[in-house]
C-alpha positions as CSV (number, residue, x, y, z in Angstrom):
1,X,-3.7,-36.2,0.5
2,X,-6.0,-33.5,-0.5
3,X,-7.0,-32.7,2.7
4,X,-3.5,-32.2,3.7
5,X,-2.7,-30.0,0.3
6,X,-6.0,-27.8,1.8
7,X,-4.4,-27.9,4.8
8,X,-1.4,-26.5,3.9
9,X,-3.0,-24.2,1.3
10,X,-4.6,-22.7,4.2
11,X,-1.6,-22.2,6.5
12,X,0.6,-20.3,3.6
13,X,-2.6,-18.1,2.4
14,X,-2.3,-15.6,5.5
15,X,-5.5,-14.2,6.9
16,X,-7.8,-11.6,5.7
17,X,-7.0,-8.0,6.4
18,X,-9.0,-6.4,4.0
19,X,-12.3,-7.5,2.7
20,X,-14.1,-5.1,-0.3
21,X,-17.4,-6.0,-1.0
22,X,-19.8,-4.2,-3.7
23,X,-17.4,-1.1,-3.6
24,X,-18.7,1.6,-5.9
25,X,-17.0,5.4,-6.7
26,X,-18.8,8.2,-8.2
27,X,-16.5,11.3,-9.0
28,X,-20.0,13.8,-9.0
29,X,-21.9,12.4,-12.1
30,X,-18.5,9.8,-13.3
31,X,-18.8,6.6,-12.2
32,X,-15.2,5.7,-11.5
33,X,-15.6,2.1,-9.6
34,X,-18.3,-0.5,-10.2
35,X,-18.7,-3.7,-7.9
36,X,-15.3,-4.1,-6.7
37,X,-15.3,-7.3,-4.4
38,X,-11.8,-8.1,-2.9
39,X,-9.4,-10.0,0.4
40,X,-6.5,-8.6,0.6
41,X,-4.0,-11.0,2.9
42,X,-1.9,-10.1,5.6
43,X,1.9,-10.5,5.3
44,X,1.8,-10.4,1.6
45,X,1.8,-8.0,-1.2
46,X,-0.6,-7.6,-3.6
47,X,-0.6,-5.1,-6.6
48,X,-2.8,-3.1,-8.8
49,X,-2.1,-3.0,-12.1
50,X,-3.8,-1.8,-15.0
51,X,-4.5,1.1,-17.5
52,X,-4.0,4.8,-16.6
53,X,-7.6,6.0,-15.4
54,X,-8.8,2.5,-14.7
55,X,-9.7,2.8,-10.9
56,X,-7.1,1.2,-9.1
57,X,-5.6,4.4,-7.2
58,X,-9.2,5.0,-6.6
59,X,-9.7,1.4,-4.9
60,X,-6.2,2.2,-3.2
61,X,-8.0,5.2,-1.8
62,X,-11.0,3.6,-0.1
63,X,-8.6,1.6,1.9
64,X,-7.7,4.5,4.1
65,X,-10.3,6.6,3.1
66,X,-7.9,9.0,1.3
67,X,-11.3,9.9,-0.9
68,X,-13.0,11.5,1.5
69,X,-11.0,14.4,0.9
70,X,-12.2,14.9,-2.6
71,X,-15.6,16.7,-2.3
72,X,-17.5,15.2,-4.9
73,X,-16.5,11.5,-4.7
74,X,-19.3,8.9,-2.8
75,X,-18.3,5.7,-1.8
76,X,-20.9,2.8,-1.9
77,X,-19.8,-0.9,-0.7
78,X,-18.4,-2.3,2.1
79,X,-14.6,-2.3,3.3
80,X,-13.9,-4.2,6.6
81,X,-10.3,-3.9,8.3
82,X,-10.0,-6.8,10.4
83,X,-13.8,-7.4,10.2
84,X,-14.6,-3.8,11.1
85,X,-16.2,-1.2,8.2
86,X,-14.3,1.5,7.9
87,X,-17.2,3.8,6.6
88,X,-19.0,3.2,9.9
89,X,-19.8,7.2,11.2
90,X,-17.7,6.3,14.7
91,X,-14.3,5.2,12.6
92,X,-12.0,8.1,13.1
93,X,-10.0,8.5,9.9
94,X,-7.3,9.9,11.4
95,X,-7.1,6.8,13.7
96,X,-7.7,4.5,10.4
97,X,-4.9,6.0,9.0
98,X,-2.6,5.3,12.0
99,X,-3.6,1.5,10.8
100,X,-4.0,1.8,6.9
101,X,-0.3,4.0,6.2
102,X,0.4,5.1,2.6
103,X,3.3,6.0,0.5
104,X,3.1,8.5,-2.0
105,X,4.3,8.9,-5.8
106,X,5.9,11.1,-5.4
107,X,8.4,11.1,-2.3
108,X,7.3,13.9,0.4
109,X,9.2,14.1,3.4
110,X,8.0,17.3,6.2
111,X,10.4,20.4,5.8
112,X,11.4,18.8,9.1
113,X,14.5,17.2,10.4
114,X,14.9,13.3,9.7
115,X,13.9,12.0,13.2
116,X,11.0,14.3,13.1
117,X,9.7,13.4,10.2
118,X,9.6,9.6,11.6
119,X,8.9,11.0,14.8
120,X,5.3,12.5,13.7
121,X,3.2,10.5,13.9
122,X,3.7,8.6,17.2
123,X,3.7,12.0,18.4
124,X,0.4,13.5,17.2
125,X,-1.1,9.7,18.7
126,X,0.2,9.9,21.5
127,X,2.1,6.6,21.1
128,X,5.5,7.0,23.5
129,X,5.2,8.8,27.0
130,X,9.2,9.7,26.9
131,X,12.0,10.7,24.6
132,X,13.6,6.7,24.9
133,X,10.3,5.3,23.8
134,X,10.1,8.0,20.9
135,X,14.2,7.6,19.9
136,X,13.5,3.9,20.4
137,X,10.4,3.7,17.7
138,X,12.1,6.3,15.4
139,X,15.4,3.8,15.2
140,X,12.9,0.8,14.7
141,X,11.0,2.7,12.0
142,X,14.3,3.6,10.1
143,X,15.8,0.0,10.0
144,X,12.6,-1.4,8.1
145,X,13.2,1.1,6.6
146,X,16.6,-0.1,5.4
147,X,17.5,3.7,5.8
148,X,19.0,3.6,9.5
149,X,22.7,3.4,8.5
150,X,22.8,5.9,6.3
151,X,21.2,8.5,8.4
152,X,21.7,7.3,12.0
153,X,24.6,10.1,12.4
154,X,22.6,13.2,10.9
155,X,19.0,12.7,12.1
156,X,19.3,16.1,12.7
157,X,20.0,17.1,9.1
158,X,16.5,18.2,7.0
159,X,14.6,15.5,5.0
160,X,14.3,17.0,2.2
161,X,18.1,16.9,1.9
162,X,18.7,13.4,1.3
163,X,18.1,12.0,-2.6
164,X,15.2,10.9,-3.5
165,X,14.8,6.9,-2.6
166,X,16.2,7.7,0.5
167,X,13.5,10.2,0.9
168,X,11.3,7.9,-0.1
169,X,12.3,5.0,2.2
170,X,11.9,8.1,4.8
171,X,8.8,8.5,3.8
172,X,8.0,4.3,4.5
173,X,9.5,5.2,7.7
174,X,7.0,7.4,8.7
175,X,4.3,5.3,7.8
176,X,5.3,2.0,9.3
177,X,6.6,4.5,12.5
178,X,2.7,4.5,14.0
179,X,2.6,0.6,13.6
180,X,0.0,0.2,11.0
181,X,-1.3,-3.4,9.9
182,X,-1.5,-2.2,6.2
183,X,0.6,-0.2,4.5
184,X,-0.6,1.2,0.6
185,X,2.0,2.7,-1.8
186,X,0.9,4.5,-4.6
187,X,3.2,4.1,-7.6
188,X,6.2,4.5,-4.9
189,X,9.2,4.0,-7.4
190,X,8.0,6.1,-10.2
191,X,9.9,9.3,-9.5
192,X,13.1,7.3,-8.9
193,X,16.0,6.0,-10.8
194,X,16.7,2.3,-11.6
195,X,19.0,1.5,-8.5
196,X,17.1,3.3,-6.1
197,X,13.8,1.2,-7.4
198,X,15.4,-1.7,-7.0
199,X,15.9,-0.7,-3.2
200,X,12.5,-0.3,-2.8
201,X,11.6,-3.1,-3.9
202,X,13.9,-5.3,-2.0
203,X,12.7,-3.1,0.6
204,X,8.6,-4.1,0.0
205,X,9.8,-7.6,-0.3
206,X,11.3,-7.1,3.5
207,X,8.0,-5.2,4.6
208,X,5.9,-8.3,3.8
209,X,7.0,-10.1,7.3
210,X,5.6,-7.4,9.2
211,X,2.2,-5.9,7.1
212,X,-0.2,-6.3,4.6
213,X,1.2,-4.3,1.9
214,X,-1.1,-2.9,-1.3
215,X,0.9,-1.4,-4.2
216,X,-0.8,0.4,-7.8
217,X,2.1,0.4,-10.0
218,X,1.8,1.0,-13.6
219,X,5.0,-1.7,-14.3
220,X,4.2,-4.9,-14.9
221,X,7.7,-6.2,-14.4
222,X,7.4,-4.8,-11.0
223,X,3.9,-6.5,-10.1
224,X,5.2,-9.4,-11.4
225,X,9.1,-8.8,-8.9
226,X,7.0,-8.1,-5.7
227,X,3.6,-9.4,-5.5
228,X,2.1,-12.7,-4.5
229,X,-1.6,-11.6,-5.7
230,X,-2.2,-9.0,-8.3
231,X,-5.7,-7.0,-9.6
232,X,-6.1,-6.0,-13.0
233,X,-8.5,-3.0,-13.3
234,X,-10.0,-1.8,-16.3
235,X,-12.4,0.9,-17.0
236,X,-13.4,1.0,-13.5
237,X,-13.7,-2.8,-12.9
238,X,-11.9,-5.3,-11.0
239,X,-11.4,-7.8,-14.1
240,X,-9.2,-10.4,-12.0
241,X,-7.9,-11.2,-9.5
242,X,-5.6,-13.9,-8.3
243,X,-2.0,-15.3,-7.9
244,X,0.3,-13.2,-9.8
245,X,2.3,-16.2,-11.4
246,X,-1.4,-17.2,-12.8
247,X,-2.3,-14.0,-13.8
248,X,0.7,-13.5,-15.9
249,X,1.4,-17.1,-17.5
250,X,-2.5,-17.7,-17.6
251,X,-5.2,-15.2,-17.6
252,X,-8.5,-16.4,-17.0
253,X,-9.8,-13.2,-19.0
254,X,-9.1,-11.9,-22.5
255,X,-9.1,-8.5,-21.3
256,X,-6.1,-9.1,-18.5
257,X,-4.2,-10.8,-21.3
258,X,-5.2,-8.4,-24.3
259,X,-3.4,-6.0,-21.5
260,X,-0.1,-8.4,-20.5
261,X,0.4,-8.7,-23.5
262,X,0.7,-5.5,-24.9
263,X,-2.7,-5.4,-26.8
264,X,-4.4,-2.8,-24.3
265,X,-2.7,0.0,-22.1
């Protein structure tokens, strides 16, 4: 019986997308992430949660190696995608980011019509060799989107024109239009209203069929709505880790519940 209960364990669990081991951030002389060792499944969602300043965005950052943009940060520690380190000199990061897509606080859309916006980035990698393969992936991209029948009859109308969770499920258009395998959002529903959060969120709950999907949110309530694994960060550690119903109704460490509970924040 236990063998089968393993068994089936296994099966639901989903494979291994991302695997952190002994990741360390330095921010010049601040030492922003110590020892951060982490799998992150595919086809499920799992959040960040914790204090503000407490090195999850940081962590969300090494994932697509957003942080090498920043001049003084240095990244120690292994990240594999799919078994493959993702700080080895040959990865492209342009490429990586083509697999690793991320979703912004704040929503961004181009200055550019609504099919070009989703249009981008299969464009700039060469992913379609005519304008059916192109209309056919920007479509695709819109309905996991859940944004294709509100737009379908004014793609040529500016992004930037429609509210703001439509321009943010735009914006999770874009990035699921190059066909990544992981897909990170960064706070995504803190710049929106109540209904258009709950979209969202219906909307990650959809995504999870198709990616891996990795989400910092400073709500707890949301963690606890969308994720099947949550991290709690504190002062630059990973404190825990696990299944988010365990993490919330039973903490292994004080710390995660001195925070759940109110005590810390």
């Amino acid at each position: 019986m236990d063998g089968m209960r393993a068994m089936e364990q296994e099966l639901t669990a989903g494979e291994t997308r991302i695997s952190a081991r002994g990741v360390q951030v330095w921010y010049g002389q601040n030492h922003a992430l110590r020892d951060v060792d982490v799998d992150i499944l595919d086809r499920s969602v799992t959040a960040f949660i914790g204090p503000s300043g407490c090195g999850k965005s940081t962590f969300l950052r090494c994932l697509n190696r957003m942080n090498d943009t920043v001049a003084s940060a240095r990244i120690g520690g292994k990240i594999l995608l799919d078994g493959e380190d993702i700080y080895d000199p040959r990865v492209d990061p342009v490429q990586l980011r083509a697999k690793v897509g991320m979703v912004f606080q704040k929503p961004n859309p181009f200055p550019k019509s609504i099919y070009d916006n989703v249009a981008y980035g299969p464009r700039i990698h060469g992913m379609t060799r005519n304008k059916a393969e192109l209309d056919q992936i920007v479509e695709t991209a819109l309905r996991k989107a859940a944004l294709w029948n509100e737009v379908k009859d004014r793609l040529d109308a500016s992004g930037t024109g429609l509210s703001g969770g439509q321009q943010q499920r735009l914006c999770i258009a874009r990035a699921v239009a190059t066909g990544p395998e992981v897909l990170l959002m960064d706070e995504p529903c803190s710049a929106l209203d109540p209904i258009a959060t709950a979209q969202v969120e219906e909307l990650i709950d959809e995504l999870r069929a198709s990616f891996s999907v990795v989400i910092v949110t400073h709500s707890m309530q949301q963690a606890a709505r969308v994720s099947q694994k949550t991290a709690f960060f504190h002062l630059g550690n990973l404190v825990e880790y696990g299944e988010t119903a365990q993490i919330f109704t039973n903490p292994k460490d004080p710390r995660t519940e001195a925070y759940i509970t109110g005590r810390i924040g």
